[in-house]
C-alpha positions in Angstrom: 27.5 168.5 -47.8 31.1 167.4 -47.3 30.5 163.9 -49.2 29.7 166.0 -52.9 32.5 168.7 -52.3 35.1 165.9 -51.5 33.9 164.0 -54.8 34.1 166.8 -57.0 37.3 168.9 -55.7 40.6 166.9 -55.9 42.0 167.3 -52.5 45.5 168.7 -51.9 47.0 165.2 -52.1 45.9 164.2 -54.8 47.4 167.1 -56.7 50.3 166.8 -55.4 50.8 163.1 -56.4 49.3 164.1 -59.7 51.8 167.0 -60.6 54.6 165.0 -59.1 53.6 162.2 -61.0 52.9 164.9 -64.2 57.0 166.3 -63.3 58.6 162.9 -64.0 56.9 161.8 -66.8 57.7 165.1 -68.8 61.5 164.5 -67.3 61.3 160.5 -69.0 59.6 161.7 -71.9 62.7 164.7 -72.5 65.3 162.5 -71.6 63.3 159.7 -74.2 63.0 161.8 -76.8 66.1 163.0 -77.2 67.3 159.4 -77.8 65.5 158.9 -80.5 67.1 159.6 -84.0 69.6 158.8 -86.7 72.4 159.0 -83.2 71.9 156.9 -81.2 71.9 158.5 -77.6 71.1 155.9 -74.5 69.2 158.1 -71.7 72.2 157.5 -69.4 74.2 159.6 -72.0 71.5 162.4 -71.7 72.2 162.6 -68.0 75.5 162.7 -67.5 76.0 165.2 -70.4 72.9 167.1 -68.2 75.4 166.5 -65.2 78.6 167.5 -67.0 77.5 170.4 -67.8 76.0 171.6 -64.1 79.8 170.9 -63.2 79.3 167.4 -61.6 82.2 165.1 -63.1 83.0 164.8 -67.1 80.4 162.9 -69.5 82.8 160.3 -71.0 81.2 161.1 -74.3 83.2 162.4 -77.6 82.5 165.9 -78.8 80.3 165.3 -81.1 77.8 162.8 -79.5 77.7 165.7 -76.6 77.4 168.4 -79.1 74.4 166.4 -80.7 72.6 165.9 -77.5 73.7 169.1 -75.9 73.5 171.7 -79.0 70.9 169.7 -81.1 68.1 167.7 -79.3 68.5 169.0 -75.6 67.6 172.7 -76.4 65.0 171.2 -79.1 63.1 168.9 -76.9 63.1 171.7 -74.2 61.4 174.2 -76.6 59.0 171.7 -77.3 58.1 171.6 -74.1 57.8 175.4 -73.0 55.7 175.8 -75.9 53.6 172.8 -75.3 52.9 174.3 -71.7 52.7 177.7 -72.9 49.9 177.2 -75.4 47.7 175.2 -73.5 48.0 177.8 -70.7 47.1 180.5 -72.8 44.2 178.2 -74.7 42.7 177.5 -71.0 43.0 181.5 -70.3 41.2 182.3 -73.4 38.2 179.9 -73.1 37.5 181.3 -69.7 37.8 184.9 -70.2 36.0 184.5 -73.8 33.4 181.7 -72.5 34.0 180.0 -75.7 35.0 176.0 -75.1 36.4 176.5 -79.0 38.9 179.4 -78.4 42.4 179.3 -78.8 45.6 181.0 -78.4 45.4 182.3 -81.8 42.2 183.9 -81.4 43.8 187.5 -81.3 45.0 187.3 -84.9 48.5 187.1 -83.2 49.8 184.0 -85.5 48.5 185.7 -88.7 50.8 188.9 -87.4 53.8 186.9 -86.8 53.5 185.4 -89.9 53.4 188.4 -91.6 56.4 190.1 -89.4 58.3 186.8 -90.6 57.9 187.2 -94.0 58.8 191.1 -94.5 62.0 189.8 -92.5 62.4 186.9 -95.0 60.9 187.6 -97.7 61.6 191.4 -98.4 64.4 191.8 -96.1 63.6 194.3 -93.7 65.8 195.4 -91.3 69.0 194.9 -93.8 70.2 191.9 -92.0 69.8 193.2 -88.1 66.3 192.1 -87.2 66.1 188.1 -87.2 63.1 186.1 -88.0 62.2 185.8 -84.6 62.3 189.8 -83.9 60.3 190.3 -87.1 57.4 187.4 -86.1 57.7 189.4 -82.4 56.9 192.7 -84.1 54.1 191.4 -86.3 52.7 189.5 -83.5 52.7 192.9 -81.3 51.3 194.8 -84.2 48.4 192.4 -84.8 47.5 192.6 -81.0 47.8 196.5 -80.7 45.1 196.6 -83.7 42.8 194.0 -82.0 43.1 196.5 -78.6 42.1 199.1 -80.9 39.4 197.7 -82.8 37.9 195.9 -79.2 38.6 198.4 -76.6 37.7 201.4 -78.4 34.1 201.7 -77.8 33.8 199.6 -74.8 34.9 196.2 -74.8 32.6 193.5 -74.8 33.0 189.5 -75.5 31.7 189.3 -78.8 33.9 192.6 -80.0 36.9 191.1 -78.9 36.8 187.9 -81.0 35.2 190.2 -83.9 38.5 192.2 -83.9 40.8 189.2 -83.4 38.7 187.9 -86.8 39.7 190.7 -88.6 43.0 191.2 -87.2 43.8 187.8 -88.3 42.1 188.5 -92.0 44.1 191.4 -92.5 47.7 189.9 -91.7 46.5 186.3 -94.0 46.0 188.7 -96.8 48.9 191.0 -96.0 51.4 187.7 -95.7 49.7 186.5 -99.4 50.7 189.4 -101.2 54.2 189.7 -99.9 55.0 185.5 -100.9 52.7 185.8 -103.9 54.9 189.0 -105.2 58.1 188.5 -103.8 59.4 185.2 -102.9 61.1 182.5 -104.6 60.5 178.9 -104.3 63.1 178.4 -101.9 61.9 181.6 -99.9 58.5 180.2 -99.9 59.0 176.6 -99.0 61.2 178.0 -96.0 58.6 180.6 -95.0 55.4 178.1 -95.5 57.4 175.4 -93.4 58.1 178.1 -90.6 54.4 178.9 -90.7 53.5 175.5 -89.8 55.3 175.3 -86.8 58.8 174.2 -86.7 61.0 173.8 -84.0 64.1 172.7 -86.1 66.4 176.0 -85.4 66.2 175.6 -81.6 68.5 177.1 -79.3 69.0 177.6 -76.1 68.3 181.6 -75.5 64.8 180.6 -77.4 64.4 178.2 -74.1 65.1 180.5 -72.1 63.6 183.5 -73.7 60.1 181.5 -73.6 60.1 180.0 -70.2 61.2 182.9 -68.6 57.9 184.8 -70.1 55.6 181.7 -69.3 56.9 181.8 -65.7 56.1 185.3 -65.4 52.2 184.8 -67.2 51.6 181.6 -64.5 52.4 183.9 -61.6 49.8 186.2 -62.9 47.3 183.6 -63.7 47.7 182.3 -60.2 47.4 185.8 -58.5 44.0 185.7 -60.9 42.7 182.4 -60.6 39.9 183.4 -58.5 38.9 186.4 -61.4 39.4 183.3 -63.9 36.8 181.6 -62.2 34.8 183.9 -61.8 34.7 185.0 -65.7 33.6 181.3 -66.4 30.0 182.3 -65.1 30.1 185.5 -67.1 30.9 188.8 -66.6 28.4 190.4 -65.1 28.9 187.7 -62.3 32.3 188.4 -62.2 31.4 191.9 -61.6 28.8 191.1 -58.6 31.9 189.0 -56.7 33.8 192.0 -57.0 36.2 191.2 -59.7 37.2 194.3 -61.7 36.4 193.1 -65.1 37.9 195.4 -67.2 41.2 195.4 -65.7 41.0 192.0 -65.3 40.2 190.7 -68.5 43.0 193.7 -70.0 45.3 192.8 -68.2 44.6 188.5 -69.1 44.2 189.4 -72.3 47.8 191.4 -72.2 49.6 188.3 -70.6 48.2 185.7 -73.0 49.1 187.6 -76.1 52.5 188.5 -74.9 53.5 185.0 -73.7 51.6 183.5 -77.4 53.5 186.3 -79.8 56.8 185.1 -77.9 56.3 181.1 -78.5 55.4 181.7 -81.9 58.3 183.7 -83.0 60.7 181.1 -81.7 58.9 177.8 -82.8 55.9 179.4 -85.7 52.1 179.0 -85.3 51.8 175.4 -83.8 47.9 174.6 -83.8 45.4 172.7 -82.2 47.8 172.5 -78.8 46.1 175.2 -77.2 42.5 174.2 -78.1 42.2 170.3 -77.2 45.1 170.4 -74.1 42.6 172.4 -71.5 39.5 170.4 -72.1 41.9 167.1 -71.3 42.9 169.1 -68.3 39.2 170.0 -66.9 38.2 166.4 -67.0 41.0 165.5 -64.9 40.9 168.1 -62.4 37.9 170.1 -62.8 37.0 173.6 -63.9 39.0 175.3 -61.2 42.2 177.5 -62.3 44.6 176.8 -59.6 44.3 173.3 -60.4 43.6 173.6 -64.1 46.5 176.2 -65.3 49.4 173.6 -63.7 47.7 170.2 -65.1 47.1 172.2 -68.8 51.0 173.5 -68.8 52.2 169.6 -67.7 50.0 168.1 -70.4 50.7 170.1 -73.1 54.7 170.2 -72.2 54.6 166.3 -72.3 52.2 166.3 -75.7 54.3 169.0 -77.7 57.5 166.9 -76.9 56.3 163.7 -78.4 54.8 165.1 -81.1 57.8 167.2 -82.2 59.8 163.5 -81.7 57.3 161.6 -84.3 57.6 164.8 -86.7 61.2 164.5 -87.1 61.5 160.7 -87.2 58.2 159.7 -88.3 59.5 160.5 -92.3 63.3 160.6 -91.8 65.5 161.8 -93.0 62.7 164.5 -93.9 60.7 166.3 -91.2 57.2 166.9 -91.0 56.5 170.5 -89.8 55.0 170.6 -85.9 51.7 171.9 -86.6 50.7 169.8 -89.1 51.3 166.4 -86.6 49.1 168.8 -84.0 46.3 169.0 -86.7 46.5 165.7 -88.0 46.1 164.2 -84.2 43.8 167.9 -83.1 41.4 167.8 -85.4 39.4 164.5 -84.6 39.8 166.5 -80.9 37.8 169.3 -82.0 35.3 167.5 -84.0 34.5 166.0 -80.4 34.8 169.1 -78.7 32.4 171.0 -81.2 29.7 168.1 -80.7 30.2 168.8 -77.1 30.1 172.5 -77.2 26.4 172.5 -78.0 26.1 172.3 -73.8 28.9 174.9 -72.9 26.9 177.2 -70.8 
């Protein structure tokens, strides 16, 4: 009995030396990445503006080669990150709790909200100056989640009713964000709101970083006070129910965290596909099915992923930049192709 649980349950060590191992390489591939571009930046100037500016010593840099790594690429790169770990959380979240291997954080309609929250912002100017983009893709985002509560919770909330309303959630807030460009934008408005849409991480800052890491801390600690219940969901819900798990709570309150952590990446960075989709299925077939394992391997590898691609997007046709998304659908696609072939024996 001990010989199969030992082969099929990474022990304790081996964790460890994996995230360890999962911690540096998304610290070389930051401190890479942000010397790659038209500047160049050694990784020796990363750290010691890093260092300079946690008080330890001066960085011996000019001004402007500190401003470009500290003000440009630093808080860039970071984002990338945050969001990279955030989706693929919140994509291994919503394939448990739906049982689907092919659902995503976008399931809830909650990019097709932000996207139109963005657009009345940019587009026809609502809030007269005082709400920015990123308030206005918040609000749409919240809006589109509130409906899909409504839609799935108000008769009893099963599975299949809860990606039904996220369908039509996300149908309503497509066609509402059409009209609005279609009847209202300029070229310029449009080419600025359809490069948003695709993801772009291009007006980084740091309060973004720390707006988004701040939530995705908060949604890991409840995943890991719920990684037993996440578990337990993968069997189904009425199995969940016999191990005592309080399923409707439960899955309310998952569903609550995921769509608040996914409405707060994409108003900083836009709708950034594919991440959360292919990320958690890499993750399970490193460490297995189990959450406590899962949910810290899925936020290392998509942290690490999201920060190269958003490196090759902005070099890759320089001086012009690709937006994020479509890089994650160029490289996610081929994913899911493989993952819907494989789906057929998701039980």
């Amino acid at each position: 009995m001990a010989g199969p649980a030992v082969r099929t349950a990474p022990g304790v060590r081996r964790m460890a030396v994996l995230w360890c191992g999962g911690l540096a390489l998304l610290a070389a591939s930051v401190a890479a990445a942000i010397t790659i571009g038209p500047a160049g930046i050694a990784v020796g100037d990363v750290w010691a503006v890093v260092a300079a500016r946690a008080g330890w010593g001066e960085s011996g840099l000019t001004p402007i080669r500190e401003g470009i790594v500290w003000e440009l690429r630093l808080p860039r790169t970071m984002l990338a990150a945050v969001c990279g770990a955030g989706l693929g959380v919140c994509g291994a979240i919503m394939q448990s709790l739906l049982r689907n291997p092919l659902a995503d954080p976008f399931v809830l309609g909650i990019s097709s909200g932000a996207s139109t929250g963005a657009v009345l912002v940019a587009v026809l100017g609502v809030g007269a100056g005082a709400v920015s983009l990123s308030a206005g893709a918040f609000a749409g985002a919240a809006a589109s989640f509130a409906l899909v509560l409504v839609l799935g919770f108000a008769a009893g909330a099963t599975t299949d009713r809860v990606v039904l309303s996220g369908v039509a959630a996300m149908q309503l807030f497509s066609a509402l964000t059409s009209v609005i460009v279609i009847s209202s934008a300029d070229a310029e408005q449009t080419r600025g709101v359809l490069f948003w849409l695709l993801g772009s991480l291009s007006g980084a800052a740091w309060s973004d970083v720390g707006l988004c890491a701040g939530v995705l801390a908060a949604v890991l600690l409840v995943c890991a006070a719920n990684a037993s219940a996440l578990d337990a969901f993968a069997f189904g819900h009425d199995a969940a129910a016999s191990l005592g798990v309080p399923v409707a709570r439960t899955r309310l309150l998952l569903l609550t965290a995921t769509a608040l952590l996914t409405a707060t990446l994409v108003s900083a960075a836009g709708a950034i596909g594919f991440v959360g989709l292919v990320l958690p299925h890499a993750a399970r077939a490193i460490v297995g099915p189990g959450h406590r394992r899962l949910l810290p391997t899925t936020a290392l590898a998509g942290a690490v992923f999201l920060v190269w691609v958003d490196t090759a997007a902005r070099t890759l046709l320089d001086p012009q930049e690709l937006p994020v998304g479509v890089v994650t659908s160029l490289i996610g696609v081929p994913a899911f192709v493989f993952i819907l072939y494989r789906s057929r024996r998701w039980r």
